[in-house]
VEXDREN-2710 file (C-alpha; in Angstrom, 1 decimal):
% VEXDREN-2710
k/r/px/py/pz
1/UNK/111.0/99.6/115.6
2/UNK/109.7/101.9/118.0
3/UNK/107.0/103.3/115.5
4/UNK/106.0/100.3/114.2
5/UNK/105.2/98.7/117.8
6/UNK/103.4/102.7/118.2
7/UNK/100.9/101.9/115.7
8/UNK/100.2/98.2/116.8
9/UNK/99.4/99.5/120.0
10/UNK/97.0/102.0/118.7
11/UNK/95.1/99.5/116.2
12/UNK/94.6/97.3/118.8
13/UNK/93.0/99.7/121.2
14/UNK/91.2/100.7/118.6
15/UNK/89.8/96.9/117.8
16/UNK/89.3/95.9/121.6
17/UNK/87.7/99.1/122.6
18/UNK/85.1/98.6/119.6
19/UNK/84.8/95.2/120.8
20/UNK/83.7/96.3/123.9
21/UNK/81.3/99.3/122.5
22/UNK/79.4/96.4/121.1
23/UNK/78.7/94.4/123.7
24/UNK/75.2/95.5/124.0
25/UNK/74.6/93.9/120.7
26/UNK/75.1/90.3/121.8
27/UNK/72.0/90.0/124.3
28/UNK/70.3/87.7/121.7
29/UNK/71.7/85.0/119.1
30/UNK/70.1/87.2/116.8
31/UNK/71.9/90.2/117.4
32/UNK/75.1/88.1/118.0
33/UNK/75.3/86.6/114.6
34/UNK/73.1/89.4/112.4
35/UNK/73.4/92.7/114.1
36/UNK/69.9/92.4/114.4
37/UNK/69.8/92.6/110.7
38/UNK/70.1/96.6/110.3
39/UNK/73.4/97.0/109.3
40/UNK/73.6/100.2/106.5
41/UNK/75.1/100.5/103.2
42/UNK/79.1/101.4/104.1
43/UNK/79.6/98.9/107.0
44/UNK/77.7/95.8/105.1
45/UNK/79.9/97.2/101.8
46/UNK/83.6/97.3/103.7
47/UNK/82.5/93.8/106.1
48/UNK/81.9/92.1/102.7
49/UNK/85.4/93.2/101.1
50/UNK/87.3/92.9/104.0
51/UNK/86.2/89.5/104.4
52/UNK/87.1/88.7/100.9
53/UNK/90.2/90.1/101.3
54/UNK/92.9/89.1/103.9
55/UNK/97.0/88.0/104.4
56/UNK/96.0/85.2/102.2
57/UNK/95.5/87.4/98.8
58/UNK/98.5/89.8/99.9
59/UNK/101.1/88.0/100.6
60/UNK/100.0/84.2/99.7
61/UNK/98.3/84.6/96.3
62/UNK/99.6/87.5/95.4
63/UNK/103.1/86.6/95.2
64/UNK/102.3/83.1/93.6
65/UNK/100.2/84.3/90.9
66/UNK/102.1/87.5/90.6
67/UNK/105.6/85.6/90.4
68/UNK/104.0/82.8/87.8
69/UNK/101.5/85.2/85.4
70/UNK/103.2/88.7/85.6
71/UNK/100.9/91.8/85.2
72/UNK/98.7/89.7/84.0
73/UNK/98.2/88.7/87.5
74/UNK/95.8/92.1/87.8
75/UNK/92.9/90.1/85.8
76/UNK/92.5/88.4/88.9
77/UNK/92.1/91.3/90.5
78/UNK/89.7/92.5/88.1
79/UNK/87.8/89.5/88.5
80/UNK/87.1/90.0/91.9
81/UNK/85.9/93.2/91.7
82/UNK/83.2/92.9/88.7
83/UNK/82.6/89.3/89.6
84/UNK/83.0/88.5/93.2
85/UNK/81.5/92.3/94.2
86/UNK/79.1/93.8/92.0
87/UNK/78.0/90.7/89.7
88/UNK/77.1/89.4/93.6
89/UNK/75.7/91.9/94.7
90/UNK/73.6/92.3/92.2
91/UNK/72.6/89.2/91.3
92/UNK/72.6/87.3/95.2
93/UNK/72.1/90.8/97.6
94/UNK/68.6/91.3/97.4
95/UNK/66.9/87.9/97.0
96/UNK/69.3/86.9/100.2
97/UNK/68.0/89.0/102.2
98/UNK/64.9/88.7/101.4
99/UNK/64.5/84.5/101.9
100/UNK/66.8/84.6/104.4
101/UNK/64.7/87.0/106.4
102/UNK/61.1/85.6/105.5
103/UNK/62.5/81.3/106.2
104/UNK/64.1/83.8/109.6
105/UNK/67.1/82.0/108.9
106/UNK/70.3/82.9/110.6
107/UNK/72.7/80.6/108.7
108/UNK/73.1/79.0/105.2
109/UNK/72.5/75.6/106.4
110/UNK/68.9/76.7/108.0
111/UNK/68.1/78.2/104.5
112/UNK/68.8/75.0/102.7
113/UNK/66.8/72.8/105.2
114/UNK/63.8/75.2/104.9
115/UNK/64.1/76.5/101.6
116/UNK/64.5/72.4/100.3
117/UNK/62.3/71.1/103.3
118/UNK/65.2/68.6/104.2
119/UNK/66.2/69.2/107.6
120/UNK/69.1/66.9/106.9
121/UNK/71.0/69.4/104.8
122/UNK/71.5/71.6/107.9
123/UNK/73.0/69.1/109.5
124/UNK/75.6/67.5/106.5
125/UNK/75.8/71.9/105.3
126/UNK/77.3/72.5/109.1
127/UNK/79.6/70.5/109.3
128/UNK/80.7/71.0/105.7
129/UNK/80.9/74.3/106.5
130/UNK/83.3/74.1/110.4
131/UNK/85.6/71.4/108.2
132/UNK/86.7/73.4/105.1
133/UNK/86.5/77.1/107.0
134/UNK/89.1/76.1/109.5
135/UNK/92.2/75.5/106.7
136/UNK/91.3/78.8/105.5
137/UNK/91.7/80.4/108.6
138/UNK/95.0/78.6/109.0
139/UNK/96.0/80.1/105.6
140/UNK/95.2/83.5/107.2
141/UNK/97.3/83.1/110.3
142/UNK/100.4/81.8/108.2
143/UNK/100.0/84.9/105.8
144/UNK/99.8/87.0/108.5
145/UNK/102.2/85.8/110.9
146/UNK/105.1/85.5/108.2
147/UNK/105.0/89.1/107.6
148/UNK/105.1/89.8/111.4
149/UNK/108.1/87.6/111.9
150/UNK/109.8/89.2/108.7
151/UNK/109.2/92.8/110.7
152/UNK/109.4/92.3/114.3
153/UNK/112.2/89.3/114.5
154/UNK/110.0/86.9/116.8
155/UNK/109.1/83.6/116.5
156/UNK/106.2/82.6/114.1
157/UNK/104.3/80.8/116.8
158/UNK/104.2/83.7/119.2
159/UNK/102.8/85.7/116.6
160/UNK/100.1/83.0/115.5
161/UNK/99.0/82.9/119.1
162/UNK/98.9/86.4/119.8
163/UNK/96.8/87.6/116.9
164/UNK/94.6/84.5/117.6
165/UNK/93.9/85.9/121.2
166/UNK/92.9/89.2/120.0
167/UNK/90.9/88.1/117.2
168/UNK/89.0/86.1/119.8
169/UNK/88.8/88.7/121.9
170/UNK/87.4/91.0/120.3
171/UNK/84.7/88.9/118.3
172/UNK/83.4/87.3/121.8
173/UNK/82.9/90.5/122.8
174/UNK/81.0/92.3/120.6
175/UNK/80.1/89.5/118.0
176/UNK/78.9/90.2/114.5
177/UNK/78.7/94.1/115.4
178/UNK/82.2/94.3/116.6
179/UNK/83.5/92.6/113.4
180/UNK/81.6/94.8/111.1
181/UNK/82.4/97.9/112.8
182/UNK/86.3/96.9/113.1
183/UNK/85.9/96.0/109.1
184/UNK/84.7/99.9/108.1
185/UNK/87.7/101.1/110.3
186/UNK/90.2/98.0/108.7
187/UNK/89.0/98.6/105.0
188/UNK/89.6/102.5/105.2
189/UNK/93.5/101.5/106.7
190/UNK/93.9/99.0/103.7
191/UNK/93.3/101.3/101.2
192/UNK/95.4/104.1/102.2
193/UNK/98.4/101.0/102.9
194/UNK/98.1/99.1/99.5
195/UNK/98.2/102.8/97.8
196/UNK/101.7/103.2/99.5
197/UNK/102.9/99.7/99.1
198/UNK/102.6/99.9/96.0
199/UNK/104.4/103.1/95.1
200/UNK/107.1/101.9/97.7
201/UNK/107.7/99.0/95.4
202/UNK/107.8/101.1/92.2
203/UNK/110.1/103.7/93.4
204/UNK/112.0/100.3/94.5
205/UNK/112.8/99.7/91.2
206/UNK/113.1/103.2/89.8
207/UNK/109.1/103.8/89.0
208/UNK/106.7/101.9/86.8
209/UNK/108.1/102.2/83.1
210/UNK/111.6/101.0/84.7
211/UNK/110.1/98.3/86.7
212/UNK/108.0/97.4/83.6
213/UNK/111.0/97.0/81.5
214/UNK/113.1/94.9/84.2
215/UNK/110.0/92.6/84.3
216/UNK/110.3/92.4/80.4
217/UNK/113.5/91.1/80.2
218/UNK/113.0/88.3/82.6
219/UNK/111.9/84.6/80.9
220/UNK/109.0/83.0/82.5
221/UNK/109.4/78.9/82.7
222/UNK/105.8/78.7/82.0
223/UNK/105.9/80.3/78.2
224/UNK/110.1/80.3/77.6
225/UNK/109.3/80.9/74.0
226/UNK/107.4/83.8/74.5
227/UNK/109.4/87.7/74.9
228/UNK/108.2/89.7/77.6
229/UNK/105.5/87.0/79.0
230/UNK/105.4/88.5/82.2
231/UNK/104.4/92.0/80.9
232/UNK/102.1/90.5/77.7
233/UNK/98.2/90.9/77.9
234/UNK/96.9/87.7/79.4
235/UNK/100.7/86.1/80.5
236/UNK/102.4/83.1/80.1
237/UNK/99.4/81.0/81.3
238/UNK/96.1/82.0/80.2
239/UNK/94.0/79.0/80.9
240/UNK/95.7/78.7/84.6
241/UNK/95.3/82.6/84.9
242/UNK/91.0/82.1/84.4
243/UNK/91.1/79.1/86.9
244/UNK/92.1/81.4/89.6
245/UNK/89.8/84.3/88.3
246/UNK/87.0/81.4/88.3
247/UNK/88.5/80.0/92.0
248/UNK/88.6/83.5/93.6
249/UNK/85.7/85.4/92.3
250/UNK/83.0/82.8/91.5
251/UNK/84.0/81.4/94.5
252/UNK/82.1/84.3/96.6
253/UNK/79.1/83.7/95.7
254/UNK/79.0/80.1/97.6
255/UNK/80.9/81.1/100.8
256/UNK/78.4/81.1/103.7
257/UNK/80.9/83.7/105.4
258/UNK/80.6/86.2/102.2
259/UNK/77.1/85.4/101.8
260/UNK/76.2/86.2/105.6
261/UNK/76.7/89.6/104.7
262/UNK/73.4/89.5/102.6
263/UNK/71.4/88.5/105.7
264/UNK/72.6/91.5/107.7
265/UNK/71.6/94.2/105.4
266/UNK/69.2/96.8/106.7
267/UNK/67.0/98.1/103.3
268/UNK/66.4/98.0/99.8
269/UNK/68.2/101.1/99.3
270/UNK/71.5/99.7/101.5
271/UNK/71.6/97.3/99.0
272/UNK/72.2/99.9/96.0
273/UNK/75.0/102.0/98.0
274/UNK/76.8/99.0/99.1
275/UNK/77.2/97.5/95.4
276/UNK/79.2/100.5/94.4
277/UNK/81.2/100.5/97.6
278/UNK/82.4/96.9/97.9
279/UNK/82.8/96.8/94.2
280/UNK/84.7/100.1/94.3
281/UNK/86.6/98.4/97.2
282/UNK/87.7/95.1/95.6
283/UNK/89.4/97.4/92.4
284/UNK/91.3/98.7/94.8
285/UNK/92.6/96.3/97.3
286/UNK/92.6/93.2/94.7
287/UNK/93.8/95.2/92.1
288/UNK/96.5/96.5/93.9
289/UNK/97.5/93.6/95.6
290/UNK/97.9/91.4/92.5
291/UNK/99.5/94.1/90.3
292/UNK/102.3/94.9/93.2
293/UNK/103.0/90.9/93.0
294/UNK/103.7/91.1/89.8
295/UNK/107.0/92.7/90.2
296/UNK/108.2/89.9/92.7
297/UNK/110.9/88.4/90.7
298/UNK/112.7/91.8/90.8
299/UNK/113.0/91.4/94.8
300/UNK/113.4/87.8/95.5
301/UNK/115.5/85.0/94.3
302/UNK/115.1/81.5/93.9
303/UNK/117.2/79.4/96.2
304/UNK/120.3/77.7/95.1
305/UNK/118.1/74.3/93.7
306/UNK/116.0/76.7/92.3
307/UNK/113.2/76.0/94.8
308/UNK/110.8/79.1/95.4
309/UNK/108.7/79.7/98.5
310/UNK/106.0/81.5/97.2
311/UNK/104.6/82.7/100.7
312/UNK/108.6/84.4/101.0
313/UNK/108.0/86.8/98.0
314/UNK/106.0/89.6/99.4
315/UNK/107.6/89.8/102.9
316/UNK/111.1/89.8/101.3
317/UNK/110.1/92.9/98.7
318/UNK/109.0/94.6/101.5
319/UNK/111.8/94.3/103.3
320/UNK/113.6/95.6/100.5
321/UNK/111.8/98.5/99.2
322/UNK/110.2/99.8/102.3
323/UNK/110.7/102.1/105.2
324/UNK/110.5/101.4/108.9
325/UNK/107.4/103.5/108.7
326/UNK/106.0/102.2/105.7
327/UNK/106.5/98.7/106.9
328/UNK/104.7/99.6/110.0
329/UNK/101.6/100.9/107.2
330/UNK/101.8/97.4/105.7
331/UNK/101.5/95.6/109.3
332/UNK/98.1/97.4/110.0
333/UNK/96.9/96.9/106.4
334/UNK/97.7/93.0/106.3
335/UNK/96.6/92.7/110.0
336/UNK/93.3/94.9/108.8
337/UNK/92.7/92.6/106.6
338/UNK/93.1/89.3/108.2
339/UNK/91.8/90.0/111.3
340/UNK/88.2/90.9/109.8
341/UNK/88.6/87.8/107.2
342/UNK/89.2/85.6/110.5
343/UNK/86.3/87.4/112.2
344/UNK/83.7/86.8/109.8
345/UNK/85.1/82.7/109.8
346/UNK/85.0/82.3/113.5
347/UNK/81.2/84.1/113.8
348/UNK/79.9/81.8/111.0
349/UNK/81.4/78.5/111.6
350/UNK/80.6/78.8/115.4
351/UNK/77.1/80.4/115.1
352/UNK/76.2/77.6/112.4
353/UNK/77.6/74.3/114.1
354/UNK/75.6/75.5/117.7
355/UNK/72.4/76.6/115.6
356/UNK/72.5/73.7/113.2
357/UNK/73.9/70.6/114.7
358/UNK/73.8/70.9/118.8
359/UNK/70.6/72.7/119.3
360/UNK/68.3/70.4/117.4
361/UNK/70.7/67.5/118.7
362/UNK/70.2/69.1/122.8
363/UNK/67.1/71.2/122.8
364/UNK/66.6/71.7/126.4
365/UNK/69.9/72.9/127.2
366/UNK/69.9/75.8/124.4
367/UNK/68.0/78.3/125.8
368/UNK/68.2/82.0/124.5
369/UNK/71.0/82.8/127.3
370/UNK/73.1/79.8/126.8
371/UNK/73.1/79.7/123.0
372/UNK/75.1/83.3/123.0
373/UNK/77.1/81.3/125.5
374/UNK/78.0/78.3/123.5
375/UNK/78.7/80.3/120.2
376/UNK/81.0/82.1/122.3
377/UNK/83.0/79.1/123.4
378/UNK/83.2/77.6/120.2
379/UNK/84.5/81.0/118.4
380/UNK/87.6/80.4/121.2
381/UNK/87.3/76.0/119.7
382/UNK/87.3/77.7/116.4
383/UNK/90.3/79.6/116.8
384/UNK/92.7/77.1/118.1
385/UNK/92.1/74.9/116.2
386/UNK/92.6/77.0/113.2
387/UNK/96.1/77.7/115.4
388/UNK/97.1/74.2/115.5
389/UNK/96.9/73.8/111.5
390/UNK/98.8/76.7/111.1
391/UNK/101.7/75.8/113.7
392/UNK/101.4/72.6/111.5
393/UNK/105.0/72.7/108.9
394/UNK/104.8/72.5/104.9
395/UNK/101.5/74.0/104.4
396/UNK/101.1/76.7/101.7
397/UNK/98.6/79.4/101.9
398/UNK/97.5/78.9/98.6
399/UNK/97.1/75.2/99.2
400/UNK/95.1/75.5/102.6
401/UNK/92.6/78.2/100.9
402/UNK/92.0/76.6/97.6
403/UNK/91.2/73.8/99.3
404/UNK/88.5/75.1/101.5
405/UNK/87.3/77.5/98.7
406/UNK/86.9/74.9/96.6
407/UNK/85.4/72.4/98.6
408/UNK/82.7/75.0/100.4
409/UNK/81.6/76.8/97.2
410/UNK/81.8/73.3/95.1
411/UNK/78.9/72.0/97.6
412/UNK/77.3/75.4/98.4
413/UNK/76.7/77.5/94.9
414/UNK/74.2/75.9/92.7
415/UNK/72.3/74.9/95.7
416/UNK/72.2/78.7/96.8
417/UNK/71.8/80.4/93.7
418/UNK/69.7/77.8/92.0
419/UNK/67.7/77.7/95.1
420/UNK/67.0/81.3/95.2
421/UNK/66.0/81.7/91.7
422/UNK/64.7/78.6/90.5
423/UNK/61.7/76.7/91.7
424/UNK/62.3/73.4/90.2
425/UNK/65.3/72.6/92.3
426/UNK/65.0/69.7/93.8
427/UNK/67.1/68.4/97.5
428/UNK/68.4/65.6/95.8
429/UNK/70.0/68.2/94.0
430/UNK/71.6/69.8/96.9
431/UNK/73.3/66.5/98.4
432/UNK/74.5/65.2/94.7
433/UNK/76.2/69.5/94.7
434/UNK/77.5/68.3/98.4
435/UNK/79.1/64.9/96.6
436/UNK/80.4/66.8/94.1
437/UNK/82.1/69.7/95.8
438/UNK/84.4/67.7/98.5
439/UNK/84.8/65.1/96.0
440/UNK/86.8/67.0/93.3
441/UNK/88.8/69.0/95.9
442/UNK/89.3/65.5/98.1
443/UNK/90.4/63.4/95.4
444/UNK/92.6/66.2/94.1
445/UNK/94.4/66.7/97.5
446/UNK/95.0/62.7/97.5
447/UNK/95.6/62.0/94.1
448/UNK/96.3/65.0/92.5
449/UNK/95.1/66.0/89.2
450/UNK/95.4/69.4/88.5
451/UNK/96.8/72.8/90.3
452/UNK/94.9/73.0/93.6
453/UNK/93.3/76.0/92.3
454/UNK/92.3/74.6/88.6
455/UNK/90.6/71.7/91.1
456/UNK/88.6/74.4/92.9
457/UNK/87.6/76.4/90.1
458/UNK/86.3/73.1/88.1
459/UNK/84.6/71.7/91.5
460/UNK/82.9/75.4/91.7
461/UNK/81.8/75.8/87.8
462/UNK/80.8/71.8/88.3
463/UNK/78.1/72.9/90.7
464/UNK/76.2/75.1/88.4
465/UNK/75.6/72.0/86.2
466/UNK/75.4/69.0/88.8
467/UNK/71.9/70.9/90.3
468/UNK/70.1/71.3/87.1
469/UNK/70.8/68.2/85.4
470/UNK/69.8/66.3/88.8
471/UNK/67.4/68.5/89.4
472/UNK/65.5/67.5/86.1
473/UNK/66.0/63.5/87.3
474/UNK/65.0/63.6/91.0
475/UNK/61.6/64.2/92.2
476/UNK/60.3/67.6/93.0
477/UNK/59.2/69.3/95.8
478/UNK/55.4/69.9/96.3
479/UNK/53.9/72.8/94.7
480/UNK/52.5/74.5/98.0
481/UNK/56.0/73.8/99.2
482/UNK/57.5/76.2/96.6
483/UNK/55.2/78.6/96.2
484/UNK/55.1/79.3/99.9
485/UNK/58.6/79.6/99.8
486/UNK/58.5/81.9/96.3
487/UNK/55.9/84.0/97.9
488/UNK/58.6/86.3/99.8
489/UNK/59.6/88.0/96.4
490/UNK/56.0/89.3/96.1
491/UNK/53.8/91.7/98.8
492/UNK/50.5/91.4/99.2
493/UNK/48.3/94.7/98.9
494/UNK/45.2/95.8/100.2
495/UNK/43.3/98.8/98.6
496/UNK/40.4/100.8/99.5
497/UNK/37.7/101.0/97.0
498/UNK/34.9/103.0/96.9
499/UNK/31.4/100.9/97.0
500/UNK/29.4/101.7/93.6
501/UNK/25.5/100.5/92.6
502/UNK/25.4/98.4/89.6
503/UNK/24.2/100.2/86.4
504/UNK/20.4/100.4/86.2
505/UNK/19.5/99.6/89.8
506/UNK/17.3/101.4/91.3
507/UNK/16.9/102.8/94.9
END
């Protein structure tokens, strides 16, 4: 015990004391929200995978998916690396920045209204946006508290509240710069933990061939036919394995939280170095996490009626196959990781509802001073409320995020990507992606139709296809409208050129 509480204490002296470094970057809403958009390669790379990454994949999704697909479970993993980091990166990092920076837009729902000349969208994108991010944080603090419960032996609300204080803490403190430093520090400790966890779980079970062979001889109820499902290719459950894949790594590239990290990006050259990294990053951590869920059903057992809690699995192999010491590892890697996911939620939910909704709503009261102010107070809003829903009984961590994943990159990533790539995009576009996005995951969670995570993936693959084929319908913008905004992707230069007389004149 006494070593596990040793390295609490240190990582949140640690957090605090960078929070408090960083208070000189939130002067200005600019620097609050952006880090004055000069933020290099290896903090933009580890901000954007720790974000991705938090209690929710490690103990939540990866012990569902683990327990129901086997190895097969490390696709996902896979997935997010090559789709969620570097097919992102590649495809969203440099045009983001780039728009972003020349509409000066601080937010995803200010791009939309400028880029689509609606200034409704930043309005109906804002509060889109505070709605669905606030489950997901929920999901995080359940994920998280569990596993301190499972270690410590206190009660689950006290440990919702306390890591709910500190997160605030630290993020009204320093704002975006705080977070982002705290991430470089958080991803390098997640690393070196899921490394460990998941040798701790092998040597659990006698190493990886032994462990492979237990998990062979065990029938999944998804494919009873099938021998050794759990340890086959593609598992029992293909088609429900590439709806997650679709869910949690197509999902990225419409999350205003992931995509923020675009805005902050200091150079051309940043953009390069932090592909490698954050893709580099994801292999490991998603990777890891998935393949060491895979061996869940050699650690935890059903309960008499058969019922499984799939948010029990990880703690309860941990418990089993870990050290004191190494248990302490897994606190800091699964705090690590939540605490900058919750970070980057709190910063862009606040910062978008008092940029997007109450400053054009109350212009006279948001002056530069008092908008830092307000941000600030609703990061602390932000928080509880997230506390409340995850104090709230029967909610599953899978449930909470694919609902909020589904619903905010449903509305949010044809608009985005369309919007930065193709000129004929049109608003009406943007609000039919809006319709679309909570209307598949809100008629889903009332009336369900599928797995809440098939119901995200189609409400996320939907949206590439809702904004062209509306798009072709509705009327278009005007044509100074777009290439004004199209102009950013091309500079301007001015040469010097040496004055010569026409042939044949004379002086």
């Amino acid at each position: 015990m006494f070593e596990k509480l040793l390295m609490m204490g240190i990582f949140f002296a640690v957090t605090v004391g960078i929070g408090v470094y960083c208070r000189k970057h939130t002067y200005n809403v600019g620097n609050f929200v952006l880090g004055g958009r000069s933020v290099g390669p290896w903090v933009t790379a580890f901000a954007y995978g720790t974000s991705y990454f938090s209690s929710v994949v490690f103990i939540g999704y990866a012990g569902q998916f683990g327990w129901n697909f086997g190895v097969a479970a490390a696709w996902i993993g896979i997935g997010n690396a090559f789709i969620g980091s570097l097919m992102a990166w590649l495809i969203l990092g440099r045009r983001t920045r780039v728009m972003t920076k020349y509409f000066e837009s601080a937010t995803m729902p200010d791009f939309f209204a400028k880029r689509f000349d609606c200034p409704a969208l930043k309005a109906a994108a804002a509060v889109i946006i505070f709605v669905f991010l606030v489950p997901y944080s929920a999901s995080v603090y359940k994920g998280l508290s569990g596993l301190f419960s499972m270690a410590f032996g206190i009660s689950f609300v006290w440990c919702v509240v306390g890591i709910a204080v500190l997160t605030a803490l630290y993020v009204v403190v320093g704002g975006y710069m705080a977070a982002a430093l705290n991430d470089l520090v958080q991803g390098i400790i997640m690393i070196a933990g899921i490394l460990l966890v998941i040798a701790g779980v092998l040597n659990g079970r006698g190493g990886f061939l032994p462990a492979i062979e237990q998990l062979s001889h065990i029938e999944s109820p998804l494919a009873p036919s099938l021998d050794g499902a759990l340890v086959s290719f593609f598992g029992p459950d293909p088609v429900g394995l590439l709806g997650v894949v679709l869910l949690t790594s197509l999902g990225t590239w419409g999350l205003p939280q992931m995509i923020h990290k675009f805005y902050t990006i200091r150079d051309e050259r940043s953009i390069h170095t932090g592909t490698i990294i954050s893709t580099a990053f994801a292999l490991v951590i998603a990777g890891g996490s998935y393949f060491m869920g895979a061996f869940g059903r050699l650690y935890y057992s059903p309960a008499a009626n058969g019922q499984v809690v799939f948010d029990d699995i990880v703690p309860t192999m941990l418990a089993a196959s870990l050290s004191d010491l190494l248990i302490g590892v897994v606190l800091i890697l699964v705090l690590s990781a939540s605490m900058s996911t919750l970070s980057s939620l709190v910063i862009t939910s606040s910062s978008t509802i008092t940029l997007d909704v109450l400053r054009p709503l109350f212009p006279r009261i948001f002056t530069t001073g008092r908008q830092v102010v307000i941000i600030k107070a609703l990061c602390a809003a932000f928080v509880a409320l997230s506390v409340i829903i995850a104090l709230s009984p029967n909610n599953l961590i899978t449930t909470l995020m694919s609902l909020s994943w589904g619903a905010l990159a449903g509305s949010f990533l044809g608009p985005f990507v369309y919007g930065l790539y193709w000129k004929k995009t049109t608003a009406l576009s943007v609000w039919a992606s809006f319709l679309w996005g909570i209307g598949v995951t809100g008629y889903n969670f009332l009336f369900p139709f599928a797995a809440p995570t098939m119901a995200g993936a189609i409400a996320i693959v939907g949206s590439l296809a809702v904004v062209p084929l509306v798009s072709l319908i509705t009327p278009a913008l005007s044509r100074e409208r777009i290439e004004d905004a199209f102009a950013c992707y091309d500079q301007r230069v001015t040469a010097r050129s040496r004055f010569v007389l026409p042939e044949g004149e004379e002086d």
